[in-house]
C-alpha positions as CSV (number, residue, x, y, z in Angstrom):
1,X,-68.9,17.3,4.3
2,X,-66.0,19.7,3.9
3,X,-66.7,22.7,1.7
4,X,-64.3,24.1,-1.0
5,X,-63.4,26.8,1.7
6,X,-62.5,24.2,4.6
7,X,-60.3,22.0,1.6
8,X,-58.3,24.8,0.8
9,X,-58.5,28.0,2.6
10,X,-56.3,29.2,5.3
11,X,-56.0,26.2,7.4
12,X,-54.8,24.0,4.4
13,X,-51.3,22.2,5.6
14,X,-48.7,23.3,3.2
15,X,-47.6,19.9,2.5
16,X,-44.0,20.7,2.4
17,X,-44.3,20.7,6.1
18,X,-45.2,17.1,5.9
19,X,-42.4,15.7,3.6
20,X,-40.4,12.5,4.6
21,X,-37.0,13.3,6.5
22,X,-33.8,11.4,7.1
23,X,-32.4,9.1,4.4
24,X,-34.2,8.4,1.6
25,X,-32.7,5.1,-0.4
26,X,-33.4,4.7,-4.3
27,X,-36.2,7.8,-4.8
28,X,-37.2,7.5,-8.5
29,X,-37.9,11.0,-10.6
30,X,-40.2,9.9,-13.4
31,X,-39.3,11.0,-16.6
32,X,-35.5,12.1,-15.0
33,X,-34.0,13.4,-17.5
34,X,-36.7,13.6,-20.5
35,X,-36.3,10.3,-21.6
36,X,-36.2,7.6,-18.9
37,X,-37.0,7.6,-15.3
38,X,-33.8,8.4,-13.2
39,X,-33.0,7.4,-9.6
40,X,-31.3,9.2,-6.6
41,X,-30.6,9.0,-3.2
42,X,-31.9,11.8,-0.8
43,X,-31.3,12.9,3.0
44,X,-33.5,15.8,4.6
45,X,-32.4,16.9,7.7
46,X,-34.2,16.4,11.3
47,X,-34.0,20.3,11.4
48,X,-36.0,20.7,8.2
49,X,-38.9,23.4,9.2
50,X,-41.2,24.4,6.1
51,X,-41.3,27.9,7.8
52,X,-37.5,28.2,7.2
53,X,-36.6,27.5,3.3
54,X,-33.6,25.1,3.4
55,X,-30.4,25.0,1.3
56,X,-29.8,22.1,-0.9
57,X,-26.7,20.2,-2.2
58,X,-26.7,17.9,-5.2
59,X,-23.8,15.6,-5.2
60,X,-22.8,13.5,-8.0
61,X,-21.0,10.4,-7.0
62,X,-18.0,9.1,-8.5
63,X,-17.7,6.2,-11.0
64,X,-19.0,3.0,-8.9
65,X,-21.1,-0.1,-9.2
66,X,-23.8,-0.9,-7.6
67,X,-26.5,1.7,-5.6
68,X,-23.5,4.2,-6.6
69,X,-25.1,7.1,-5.0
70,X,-24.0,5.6,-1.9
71,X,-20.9,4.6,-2.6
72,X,-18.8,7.8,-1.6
73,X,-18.5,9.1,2.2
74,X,-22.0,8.7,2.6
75,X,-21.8,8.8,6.6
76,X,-19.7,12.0,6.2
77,X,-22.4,13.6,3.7
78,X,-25.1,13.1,6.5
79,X,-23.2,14.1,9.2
80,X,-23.0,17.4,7.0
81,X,-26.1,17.5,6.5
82,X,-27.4,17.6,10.1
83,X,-24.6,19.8,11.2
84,X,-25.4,22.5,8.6
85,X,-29.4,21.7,8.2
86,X,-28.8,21.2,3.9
87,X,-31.2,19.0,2.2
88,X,-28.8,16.8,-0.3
89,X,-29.7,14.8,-3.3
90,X,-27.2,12.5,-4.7
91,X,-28.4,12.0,-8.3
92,X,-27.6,8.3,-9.9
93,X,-26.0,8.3,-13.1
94,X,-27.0,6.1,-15.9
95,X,-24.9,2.7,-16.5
96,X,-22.8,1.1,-18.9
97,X,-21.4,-2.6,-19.2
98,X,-17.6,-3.1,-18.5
99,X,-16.3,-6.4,-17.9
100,X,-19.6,-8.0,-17.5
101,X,-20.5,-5.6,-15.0
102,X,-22.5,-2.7,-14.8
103,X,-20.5,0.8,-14.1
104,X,-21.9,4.1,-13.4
105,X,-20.6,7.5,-14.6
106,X,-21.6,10.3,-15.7
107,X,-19.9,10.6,-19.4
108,X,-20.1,6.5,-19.9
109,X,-22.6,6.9,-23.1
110,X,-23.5,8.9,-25.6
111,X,-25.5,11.8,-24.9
112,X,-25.3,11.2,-21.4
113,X,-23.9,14.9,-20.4
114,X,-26.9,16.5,-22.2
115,X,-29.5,13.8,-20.7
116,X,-28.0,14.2,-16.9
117,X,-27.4,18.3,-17.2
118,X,-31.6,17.6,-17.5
119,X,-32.0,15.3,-15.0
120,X,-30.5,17.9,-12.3
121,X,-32.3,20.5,-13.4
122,X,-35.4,18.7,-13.2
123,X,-34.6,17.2,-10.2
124,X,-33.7,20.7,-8.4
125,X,-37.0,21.5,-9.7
126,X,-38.8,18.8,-8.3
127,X,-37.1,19.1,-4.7
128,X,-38.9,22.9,-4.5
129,X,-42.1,21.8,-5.5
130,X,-41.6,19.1,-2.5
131,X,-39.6,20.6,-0.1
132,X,-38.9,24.3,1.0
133,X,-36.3,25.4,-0.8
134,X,-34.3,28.6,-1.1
135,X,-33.8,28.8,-4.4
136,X,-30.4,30.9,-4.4
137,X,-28.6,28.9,-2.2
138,X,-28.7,25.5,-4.0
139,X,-25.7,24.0,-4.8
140,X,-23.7,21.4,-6.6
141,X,-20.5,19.4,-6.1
142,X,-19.0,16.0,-7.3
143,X,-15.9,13.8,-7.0
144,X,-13.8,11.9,-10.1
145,X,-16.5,11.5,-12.9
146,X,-19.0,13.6,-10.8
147,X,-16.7,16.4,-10.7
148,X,-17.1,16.7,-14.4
149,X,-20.8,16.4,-14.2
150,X,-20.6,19.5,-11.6
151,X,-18.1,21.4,-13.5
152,X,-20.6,21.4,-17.0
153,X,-23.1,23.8,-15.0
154,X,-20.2,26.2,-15.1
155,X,-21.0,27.6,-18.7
156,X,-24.6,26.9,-18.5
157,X,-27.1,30.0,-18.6
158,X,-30.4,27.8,-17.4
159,X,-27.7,26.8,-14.5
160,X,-29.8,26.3,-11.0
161,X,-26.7,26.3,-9.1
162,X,-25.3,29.3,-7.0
163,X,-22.2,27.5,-6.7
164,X,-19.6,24.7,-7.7
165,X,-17.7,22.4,-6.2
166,X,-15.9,19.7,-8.7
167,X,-13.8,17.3,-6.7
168,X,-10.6,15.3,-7.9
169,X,-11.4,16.6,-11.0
170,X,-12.7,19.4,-13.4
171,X,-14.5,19.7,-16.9
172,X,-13.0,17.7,-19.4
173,X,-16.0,17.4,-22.1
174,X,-15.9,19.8,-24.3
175,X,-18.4,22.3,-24.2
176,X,-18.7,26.2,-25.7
177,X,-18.0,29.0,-22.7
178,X,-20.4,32.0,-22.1
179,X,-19.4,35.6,-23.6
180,X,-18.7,36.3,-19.4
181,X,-18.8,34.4,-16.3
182,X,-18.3,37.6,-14.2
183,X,-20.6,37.8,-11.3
184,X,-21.2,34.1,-11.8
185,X,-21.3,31.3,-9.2
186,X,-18.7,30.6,-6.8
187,X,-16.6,27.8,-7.9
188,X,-14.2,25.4,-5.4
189,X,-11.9,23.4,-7.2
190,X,-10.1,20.4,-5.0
191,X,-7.6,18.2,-6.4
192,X,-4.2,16.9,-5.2
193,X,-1.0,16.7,-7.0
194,X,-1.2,13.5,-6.9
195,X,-4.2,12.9,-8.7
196,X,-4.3,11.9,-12.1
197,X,-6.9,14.3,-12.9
198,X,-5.0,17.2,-11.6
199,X,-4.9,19.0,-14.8
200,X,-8.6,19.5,-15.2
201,X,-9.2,21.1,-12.3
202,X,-6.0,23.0,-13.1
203,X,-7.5,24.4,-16.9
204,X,-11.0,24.5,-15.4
205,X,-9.7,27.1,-12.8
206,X,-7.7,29.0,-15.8
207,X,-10.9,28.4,-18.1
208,X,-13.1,30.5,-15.4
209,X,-10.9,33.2,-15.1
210,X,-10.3,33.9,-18.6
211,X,-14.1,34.2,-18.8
212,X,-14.3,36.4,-16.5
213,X,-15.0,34.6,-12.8
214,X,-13.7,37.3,-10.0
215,X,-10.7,35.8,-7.9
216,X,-12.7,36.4,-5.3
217,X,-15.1,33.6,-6.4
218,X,-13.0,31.0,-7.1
219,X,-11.0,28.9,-5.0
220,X,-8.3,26.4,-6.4
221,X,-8.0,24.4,-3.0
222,X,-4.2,22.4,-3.6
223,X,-3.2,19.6,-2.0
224,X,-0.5,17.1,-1.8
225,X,-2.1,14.1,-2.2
226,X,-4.0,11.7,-4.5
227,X,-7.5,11.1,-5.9
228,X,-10.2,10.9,-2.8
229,X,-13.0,12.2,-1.4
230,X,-12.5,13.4,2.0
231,X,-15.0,14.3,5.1
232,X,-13.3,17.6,4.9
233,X,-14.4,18.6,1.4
234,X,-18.3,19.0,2.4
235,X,-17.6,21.0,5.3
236,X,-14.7,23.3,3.3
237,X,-16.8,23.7,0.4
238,X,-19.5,24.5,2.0
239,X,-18.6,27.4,3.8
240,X,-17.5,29.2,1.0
241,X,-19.9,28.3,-1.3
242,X,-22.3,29.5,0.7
243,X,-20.4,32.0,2.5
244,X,-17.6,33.0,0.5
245,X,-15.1,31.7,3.4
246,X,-11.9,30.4,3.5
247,X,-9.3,30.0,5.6
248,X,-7.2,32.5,7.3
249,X,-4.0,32.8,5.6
250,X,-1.9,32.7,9.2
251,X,1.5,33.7,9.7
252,X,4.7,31.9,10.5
253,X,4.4,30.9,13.9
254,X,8.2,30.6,16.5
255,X,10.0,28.9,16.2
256,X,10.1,28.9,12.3
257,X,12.3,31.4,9.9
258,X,10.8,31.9,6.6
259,X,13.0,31.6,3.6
260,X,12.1,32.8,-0.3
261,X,12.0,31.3,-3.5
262,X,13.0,32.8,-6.6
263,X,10.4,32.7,-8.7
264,X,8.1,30.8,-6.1
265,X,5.6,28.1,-6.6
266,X,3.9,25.2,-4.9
267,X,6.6,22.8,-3.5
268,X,6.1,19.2,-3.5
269,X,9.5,17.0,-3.2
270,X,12.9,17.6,-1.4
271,X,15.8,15.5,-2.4
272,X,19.4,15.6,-1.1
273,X,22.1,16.3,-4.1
274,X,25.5,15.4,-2.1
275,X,25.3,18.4,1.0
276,X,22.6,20.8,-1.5
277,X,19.0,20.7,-0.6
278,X,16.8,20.6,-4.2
279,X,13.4,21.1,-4.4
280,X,11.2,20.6,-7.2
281,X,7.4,21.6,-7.8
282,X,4.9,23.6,-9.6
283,X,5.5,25.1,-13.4
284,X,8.3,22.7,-13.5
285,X,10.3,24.7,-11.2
286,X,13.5,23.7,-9.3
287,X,15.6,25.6,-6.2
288,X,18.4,24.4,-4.7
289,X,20.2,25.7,-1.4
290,X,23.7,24.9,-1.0
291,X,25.1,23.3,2.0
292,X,25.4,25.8,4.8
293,X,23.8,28.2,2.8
294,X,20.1,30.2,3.6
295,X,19.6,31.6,0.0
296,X,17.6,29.5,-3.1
297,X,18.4,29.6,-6.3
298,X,16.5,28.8,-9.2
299,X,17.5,25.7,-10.8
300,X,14.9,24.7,-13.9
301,X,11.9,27.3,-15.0
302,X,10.1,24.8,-17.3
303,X,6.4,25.9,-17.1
304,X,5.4,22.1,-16.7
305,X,4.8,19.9,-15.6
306,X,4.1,19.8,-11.5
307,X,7.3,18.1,-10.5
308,X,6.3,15.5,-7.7
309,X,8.9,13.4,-8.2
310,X,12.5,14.1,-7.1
311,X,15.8,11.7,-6.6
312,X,19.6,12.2,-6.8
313,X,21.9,9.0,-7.1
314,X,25.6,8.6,-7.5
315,X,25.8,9.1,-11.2
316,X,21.9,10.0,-12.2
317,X,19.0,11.8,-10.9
318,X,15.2,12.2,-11.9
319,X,12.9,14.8,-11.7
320,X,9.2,14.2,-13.2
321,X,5.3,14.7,-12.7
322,X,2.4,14.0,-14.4
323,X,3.3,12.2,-18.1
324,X,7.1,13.6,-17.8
325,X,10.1,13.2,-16.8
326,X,13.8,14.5,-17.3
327,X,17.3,13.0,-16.4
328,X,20.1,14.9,-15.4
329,X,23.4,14.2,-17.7
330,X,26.6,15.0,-17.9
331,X,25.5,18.1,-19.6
332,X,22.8,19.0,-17.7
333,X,19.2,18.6,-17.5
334,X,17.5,16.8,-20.5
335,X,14.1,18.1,-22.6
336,X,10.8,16.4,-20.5
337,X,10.3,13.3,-22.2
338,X,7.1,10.6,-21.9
339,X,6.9,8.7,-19.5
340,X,5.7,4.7,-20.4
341,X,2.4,3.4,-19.6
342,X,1.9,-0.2,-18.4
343,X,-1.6,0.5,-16.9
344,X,-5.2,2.2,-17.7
345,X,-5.0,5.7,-18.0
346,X,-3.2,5.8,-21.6
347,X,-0.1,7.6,-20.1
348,X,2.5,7.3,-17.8
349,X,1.1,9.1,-14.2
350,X,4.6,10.1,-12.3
351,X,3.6,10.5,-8.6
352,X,7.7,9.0,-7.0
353,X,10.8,8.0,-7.7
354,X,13.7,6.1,-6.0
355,X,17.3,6.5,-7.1
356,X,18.7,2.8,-6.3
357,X,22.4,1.9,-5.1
358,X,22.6,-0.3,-8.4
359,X,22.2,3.1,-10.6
360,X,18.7,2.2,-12.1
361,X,15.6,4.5,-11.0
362,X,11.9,3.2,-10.3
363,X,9.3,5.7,-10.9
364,X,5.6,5.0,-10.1
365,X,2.1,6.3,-10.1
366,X,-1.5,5.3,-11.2
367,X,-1.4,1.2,-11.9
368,X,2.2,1.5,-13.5
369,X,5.8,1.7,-12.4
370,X,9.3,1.5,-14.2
371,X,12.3,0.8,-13.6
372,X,15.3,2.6,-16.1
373,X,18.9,1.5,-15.5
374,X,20.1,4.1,-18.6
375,X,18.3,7.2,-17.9
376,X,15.3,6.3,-19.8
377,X,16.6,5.1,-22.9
378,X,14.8,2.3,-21.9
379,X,12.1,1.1,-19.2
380,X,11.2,-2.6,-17.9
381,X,7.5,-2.7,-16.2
382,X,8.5,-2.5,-12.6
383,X,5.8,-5.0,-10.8
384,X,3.5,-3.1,-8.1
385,X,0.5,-5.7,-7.5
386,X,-2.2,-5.1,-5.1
387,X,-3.0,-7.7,-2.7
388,X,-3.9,-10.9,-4.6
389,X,-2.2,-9.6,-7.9
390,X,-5.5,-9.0,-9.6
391,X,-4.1,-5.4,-11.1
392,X,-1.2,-2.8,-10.3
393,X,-1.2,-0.5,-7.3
394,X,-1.9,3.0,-7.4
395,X,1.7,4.6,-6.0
396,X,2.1,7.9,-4.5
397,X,5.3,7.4,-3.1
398,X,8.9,5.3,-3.5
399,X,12.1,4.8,-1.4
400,X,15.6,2.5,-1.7
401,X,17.8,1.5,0.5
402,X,20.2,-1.1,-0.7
403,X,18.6,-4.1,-2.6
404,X,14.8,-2.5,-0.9
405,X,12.6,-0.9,-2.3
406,X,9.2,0.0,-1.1
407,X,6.4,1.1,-2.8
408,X,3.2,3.1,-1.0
409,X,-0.5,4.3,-2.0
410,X,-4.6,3.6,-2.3
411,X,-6.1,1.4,-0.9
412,X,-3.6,1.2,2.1
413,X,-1.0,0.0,-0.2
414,X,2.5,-0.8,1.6
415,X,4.6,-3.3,-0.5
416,X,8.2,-3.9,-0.5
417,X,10.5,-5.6,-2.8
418,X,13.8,-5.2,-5.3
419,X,15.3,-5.3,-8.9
420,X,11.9,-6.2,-10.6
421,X,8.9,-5.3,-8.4
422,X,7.2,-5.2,-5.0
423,X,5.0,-7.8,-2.8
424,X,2.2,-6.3,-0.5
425,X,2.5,-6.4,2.9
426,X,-0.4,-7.2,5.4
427,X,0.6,-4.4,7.6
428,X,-2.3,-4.0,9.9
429,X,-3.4,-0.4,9.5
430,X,-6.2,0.9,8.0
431,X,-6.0,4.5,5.8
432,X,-7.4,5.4,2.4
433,X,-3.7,6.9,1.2
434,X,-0.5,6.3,2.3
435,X,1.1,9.4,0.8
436,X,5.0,9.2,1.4
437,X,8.0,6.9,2.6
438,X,11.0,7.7,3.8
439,X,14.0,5.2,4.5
440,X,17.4,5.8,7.2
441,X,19.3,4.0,8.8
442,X,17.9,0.6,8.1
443,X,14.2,1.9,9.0
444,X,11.8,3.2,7.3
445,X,8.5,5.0,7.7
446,X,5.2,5.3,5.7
447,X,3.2,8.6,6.3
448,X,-1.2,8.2,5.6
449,X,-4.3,10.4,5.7
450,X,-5.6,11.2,8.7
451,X,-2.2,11.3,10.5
452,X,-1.5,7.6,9.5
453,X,2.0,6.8,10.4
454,X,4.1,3.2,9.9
455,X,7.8,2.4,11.0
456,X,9.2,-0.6,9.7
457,X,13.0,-2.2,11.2
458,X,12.6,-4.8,8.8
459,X,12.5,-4.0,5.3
460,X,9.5,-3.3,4.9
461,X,8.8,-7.2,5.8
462,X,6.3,-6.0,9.1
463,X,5.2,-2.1,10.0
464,X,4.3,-0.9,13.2
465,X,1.2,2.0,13.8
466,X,2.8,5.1,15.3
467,X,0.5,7.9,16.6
468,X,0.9,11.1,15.5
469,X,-1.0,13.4,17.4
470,X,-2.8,14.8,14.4
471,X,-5.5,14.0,12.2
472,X,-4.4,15.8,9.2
473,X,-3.9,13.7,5.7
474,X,0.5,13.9,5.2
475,X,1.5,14.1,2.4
476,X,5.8,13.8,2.8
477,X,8.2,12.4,5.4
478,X,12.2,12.3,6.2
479,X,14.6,10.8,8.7
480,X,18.2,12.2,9.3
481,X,18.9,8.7,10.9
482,X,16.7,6.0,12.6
483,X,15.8,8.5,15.5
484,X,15.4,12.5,14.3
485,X,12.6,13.0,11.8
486,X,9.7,14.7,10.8
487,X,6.2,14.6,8.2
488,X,4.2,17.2,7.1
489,X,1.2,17.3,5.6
490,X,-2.3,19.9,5.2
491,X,-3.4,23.3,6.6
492,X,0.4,23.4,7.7
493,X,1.1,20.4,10.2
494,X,4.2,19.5,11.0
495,X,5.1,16.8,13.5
496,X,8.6,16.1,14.9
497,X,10.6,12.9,16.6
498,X,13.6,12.9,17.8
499,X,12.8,9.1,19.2
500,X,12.3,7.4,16.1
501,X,8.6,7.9,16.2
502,X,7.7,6.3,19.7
503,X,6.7,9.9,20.2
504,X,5.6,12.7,17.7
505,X,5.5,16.2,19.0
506,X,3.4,19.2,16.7
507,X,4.9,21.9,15.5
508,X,3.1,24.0,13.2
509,X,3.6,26.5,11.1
510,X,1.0,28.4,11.7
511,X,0.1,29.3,7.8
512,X,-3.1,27.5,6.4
513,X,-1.7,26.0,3.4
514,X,-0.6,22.6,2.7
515,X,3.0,21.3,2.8
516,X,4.3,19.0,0.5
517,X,8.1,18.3,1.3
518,X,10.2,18.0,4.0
519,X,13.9,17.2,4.7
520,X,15.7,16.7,8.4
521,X,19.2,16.9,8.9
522,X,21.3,16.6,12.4
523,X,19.8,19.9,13.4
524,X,17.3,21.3,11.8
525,X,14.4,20.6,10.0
526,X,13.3,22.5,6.8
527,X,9.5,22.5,5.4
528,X,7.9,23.5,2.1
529,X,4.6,23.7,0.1
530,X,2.3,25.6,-1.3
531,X,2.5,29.1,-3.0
532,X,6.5,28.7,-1.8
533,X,6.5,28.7,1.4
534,X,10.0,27.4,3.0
535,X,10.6,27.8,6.4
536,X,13.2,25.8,8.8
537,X,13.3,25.4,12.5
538,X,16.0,23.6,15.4
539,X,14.6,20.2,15.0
């Protein structure tokens, strides 16, 4: 018989030692969130060691169907896990019926912010009782819904998290800030341009630093693309998070010149106005460079919105982002007006444009185009359908040539088409994003994540895979004529051709910052993105 010593006296086994590792499907916390029993999804890594507290990560997934807490880069997730020995707990949020169906999000009842900002906290609470835990590096990050279920720990005294991560998103409930964030946790904010939830990442960055959140604690990581959740957030997150790192700024590397901007800000589209180079961006800002000129000037200084959008025709030209848009007239630039909606999101999202040969203008974004033949007096619904014409595409980028038109975005979306709409195209390639398109010469080219790149010689009609030699998300692409081009995309890749893409040569620029527009002429090529940077090079 074992005495009360021998049960529990030195030799006991701690039995967090003994606690389950690797992936753990559909663990149930009773009681969750103080109401109802709530599930989650858990991974422990191989190199868990009781003797060495471990840090954790609680992900909340984006808006999905079923078993959502696996629906998002789960391979990635463990991958991260392993490689930097984090215990991560992917909490399940509670569901709500739409169209038949049961959908999972965070904010999808009422009450369910209050119920869930429990459930974390209990579930954090739970993990330490389980597992060794070190309690001040435990961490929290989510994508689209789950970004505003991360971001509502931000003002929250009884917070257990040391830091925040909100991806392709930010805090949109409304909730009442803390006298002072200063000293507070670290906060990573990641959303493209691109992404129709761009502004709350955008005010929740503003909302932390008029609270009081050091600079040095927050990190508003840009981008030019849309709403995703890459491998590459865990890993960037992460290390400052935990670490407080980022990148190293870099310098301009040869054989690039750096120009400036007046007034500079993140630049996301080039267009061509006759010989002038204009580019358009953030704060609804303009620059244009005249032809055989080096200097910018400033051309529009309109505080909003992000201008992604960019196209000069014969007699009309479009610049726009987010809900707005403005024409230019004989008199000059008009006041941003509304953009129409004929999707989902209540609004018109402006992510491209295409001047046409006819004088009308398509512009496109999430589940909605138009087309405008009078400078948006009026707009017909400009068809985008995805494959099998359940719904509209989500469109990141637009190109003409002619009577073609071709349309590109999520869900490898490449369609091509005229007057009133596009038809997808079973192209063959597989990327989340195809970001950019680009028409010369009767070619064109589409330009993806991970280094994705398509020529057409058809119209669009059939693509071809071109490799890249990168493996870095771009975001913009241009071609002088069917052979000299060159994309651009994150942590400042460039890639060349001077073959029509049967080969791509790098050329970086050696700054870690994302670039967002590019243009090519017989000589040179010129680059641009974030915080202002323009640079040009011999192509």
């Amino acid at each position: 018989m074992m005495t009360g010593d021998d049960a529990g006296g030195d030799d006991a086994v701690d039995p967090r030692c003994e606690a389950a590792r690797g992936e753990l499907h559909a663990q149930v916390l009773a009681d969750g969130d103080g109401v109802d029993d709530r599930v989650y999804w858990l991974y422990v890594p191989a190199s868990y060691a009781c003797a060495q507290p471990a840090p954790v990560l609680v992900d909340f997934h984006g808006t999905a169907g079923d078993v959502p807490e696996e629906a998002y880069q789960t391979p990635a997730l463990i991958a991260f896990a392993e490689a930097n020995g984090v215990i991560v707990a992917r909490p399940r949020a509670r569901p709500r019926t739409w169209n038949g169906y049961d959908l999972y999000q965070w904010d999808g009842n009422a009450g369910d912010i209050p119920r869930n900002r429990e459930f974390a906290k209990r579930l954090v609470a739970d993990l330490e009782a389980r597992y060794a835990i070190d309690p001040a590096r435990v961490y929290a990050s989510g994508f689209s819904s789950g970004a505003n279920m991360a971001a509502q720990f931000l003002f929250d005294a009884q917070s257990p998290f040391a830091g925040l991560a909100p991806i392709a998103g930010g805090n949109w409930t409304t909730q009442g800030p803390s006298p002072s964030l200063a000293g507070g946790p670290r906060l990573y904010l990641a959303t493209g341009y691109r992404d129709y939830l761009w502004g709350y990442a955008a005010s929740t960055d503003t909302a932390a630093r008029a609270a009081g959140l050091e600079a040095d604690r927050i990190w508003l990581r840009r981008t030019g693309g849309g709403h995703d959740l890459y491998a590459w957030h865990f890993d960037e997150l992460w290390r400052f998070l935990d670490g407080g790192e980022r990148p190293s700024p870099g310098s301009i590397a040869a054989p690039w010149t750096e120009a400036t901007l007046p007034q500079p800000a993140d630049v996301l589209a080039f267009a061509r106005d006759g010989g002038d180079l204009v580019a358009a961006g953030g704060k609804g800002r303009m620059w244009r460079r005249g032809a055989g000129e080096s200097a910018w000037t400033l051309e529009l200084d309109r505080g909003a919105p992000d201008f992604t959008a960019l196209c000069f025709g014969a007699d009309t030209a479009v610049v726009g982002g987010q809900y707005r848009v403005a024409y230019r007239g004989q008199s000059g630039w008009t006041a941003n007006s509304a953009f129409p909606d004929y999707g989902q999101i209540g609004g018109g999202w402006v992510n491209g444009a295409a001047c046409r040969d006819d004088g009308s203008i398509v512009l496109g974004g999430y589940w909605s185009a138009a087309v405008t033949g009078d400078a948006g007096a009026t707009y017909a619904s400009y068809a985008i359908p995805v494959s099998g014409g359940a719904y509209q595409a989500q469109v990141a980028g637009l190109a003409s040539a002619g009577a073609t038109t071709i349309a590109v975005g999520y869900y490898d979306y490449v369609a091509t088409g005229g007057a009133t709409g596009t038809t997808y195209v079973d192209h063959g390639a597989t990327t989340e994003w195809w970001n950019a398109v680009t028409i010369a010469s009767g070619s064109a080219w589409a330009v993806g994540d991970a280094g994705a790149i398509l020529r057409s010689s058809d119209g669009g009609a059939t693509w071809t895979p071109q490799a890249s030699g990168t493996s870095e998300n771009l975001y913009a692409v241009h071609f002088a004529d069917a052979q000299r081009g060159a994309a651009v995309g994150r942590r400042g890749t460039v890639v060349v051709t001077t073959n029509g893409g049967a080969t791509w040569t790098p050329r970086p620029l050696g700054r870690e910052v994302f670039l967002g527009a590019v243009a090519v002429d017989a000589g040179a090529v010129t680059v641009a993105g974030e915080d202002g940077v323009v640079a040009s090079s011999p192509l």
